[in-house]
Each structure stands twice: as C-alpha cells, then as structure tokens.
C-alpha positions as a Markdown table, in Angstrom:
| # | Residue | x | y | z |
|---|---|---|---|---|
| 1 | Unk | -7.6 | 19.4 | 3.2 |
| 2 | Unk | -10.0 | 18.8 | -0.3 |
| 3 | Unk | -8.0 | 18.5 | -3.0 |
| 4 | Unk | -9.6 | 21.9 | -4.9 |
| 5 | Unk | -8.2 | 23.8 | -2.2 |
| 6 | Unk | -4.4 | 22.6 | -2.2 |
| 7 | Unk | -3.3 | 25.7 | -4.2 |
| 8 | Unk | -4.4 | 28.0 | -1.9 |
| 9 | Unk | -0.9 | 26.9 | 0.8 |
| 10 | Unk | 2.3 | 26.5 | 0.5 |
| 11 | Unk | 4.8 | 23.2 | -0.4 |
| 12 | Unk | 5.9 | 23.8 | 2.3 |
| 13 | Unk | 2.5 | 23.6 | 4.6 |
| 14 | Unk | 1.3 | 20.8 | 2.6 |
| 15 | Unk | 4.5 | 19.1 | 3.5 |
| 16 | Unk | 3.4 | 19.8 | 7.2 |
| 17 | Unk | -0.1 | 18.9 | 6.8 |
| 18 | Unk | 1.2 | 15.3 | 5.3 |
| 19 | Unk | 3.8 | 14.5 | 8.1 |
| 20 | Unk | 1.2 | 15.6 | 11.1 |
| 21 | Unk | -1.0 | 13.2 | 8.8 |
| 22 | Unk | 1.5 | 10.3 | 9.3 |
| 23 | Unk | 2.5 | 11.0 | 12.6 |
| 24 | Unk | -1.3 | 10.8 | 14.1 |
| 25 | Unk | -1.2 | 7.4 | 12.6 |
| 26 | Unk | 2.1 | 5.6 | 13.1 |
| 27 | Unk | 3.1 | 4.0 | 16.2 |
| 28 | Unk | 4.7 | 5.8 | 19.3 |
| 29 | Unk | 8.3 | 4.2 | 18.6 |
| 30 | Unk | 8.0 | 5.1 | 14.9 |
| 31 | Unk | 7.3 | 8.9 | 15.8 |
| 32 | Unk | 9.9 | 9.5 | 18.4 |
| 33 | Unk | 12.2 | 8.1 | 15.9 |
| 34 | Unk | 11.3 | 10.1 | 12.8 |
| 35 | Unk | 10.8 | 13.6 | 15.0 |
| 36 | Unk | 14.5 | 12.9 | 16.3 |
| 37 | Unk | 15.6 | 12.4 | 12.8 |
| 38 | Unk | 13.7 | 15.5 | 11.2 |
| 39 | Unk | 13.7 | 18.2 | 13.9 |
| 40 | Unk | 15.4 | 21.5 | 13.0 |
C-alpha cells in the first residue's frame, strides 16, 4: 500500500492490511496465539 493512496480505504482495512502485514512475518507460535486472541 504507497502511502498517497491510504485515504482511498477504510481504518478499518488499513487496520487489516497492517495485521496480515505482521502476521506474514511473525513466527508460527506467535500467530496462532494472537489469531486466538483477536478472532471475532
């Protein structure tokens, strides 16, 4: 996502792009853990 384009979605979606973000990087245990935490 470029930053000139960030008004064009939602708080909402740019929360969403920034957890998919951190969950492609953080370690297997660390994901399963935070999903289980933050799932609706």
């Amino acid at each position: 996502m470029r930053a000139s384009r960030l008004a064009e979605i939602s708080r909402t979606e740019l929360a969403e792009l920034i957890q998919d973000a951190w969950l492609s990087r953080a370690s297997k245990r660390r994901a399963a853990q935070w999903l289980s935490e933050h799932q609706p």
